[in-house]
C-alpha positions, 0 to 999 in steps of 0.5 A, spaced: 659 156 693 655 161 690 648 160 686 642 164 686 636 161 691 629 163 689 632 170 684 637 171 690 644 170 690 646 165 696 653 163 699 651 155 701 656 150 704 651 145 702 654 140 696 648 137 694 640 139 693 638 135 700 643 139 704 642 146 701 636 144 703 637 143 711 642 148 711 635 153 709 631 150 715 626 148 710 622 141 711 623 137 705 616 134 705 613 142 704 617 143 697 618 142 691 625 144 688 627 145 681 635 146 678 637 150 673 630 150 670 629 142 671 624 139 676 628 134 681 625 128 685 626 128 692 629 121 691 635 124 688 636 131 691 641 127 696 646 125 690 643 131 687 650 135 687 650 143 686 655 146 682 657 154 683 651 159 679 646 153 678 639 157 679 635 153 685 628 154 685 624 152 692 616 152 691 612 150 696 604 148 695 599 153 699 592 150 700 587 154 700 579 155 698 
């Protein structure tokens, strides 16, 4: 399926948030993700199912001084 991944396309397998995240080698713990303009709770994102053009957004936090 396709989506647009952080204003790229991407062509995922993944169904759901949490497996497009793995499929992205990205740890869980560092990001925050947000579909179609709606932040989701990590509790969610393994029912989370993803549907061909969503627009996902990944941020992660950087710290700094």
């Amino acid at each position: 399926m396709q989506i647009l991944l952080n204003g790229q396309p991407v062509q995922t397998k993944g169904r759901t948030l949490h497996a497009l995240i793995v499929e992205q080698d990205i740890v869980p713990e560092t990001i925050v993700a947000e579909v179609n303009l709606q932040l989701i709770k990590q509790e969610h994102w393994q029912q989370y199912v993803l549907h061909q053009g969503d627009t996902v957004e990944l941020l992660s936090f950087v710290g700094g001084g």
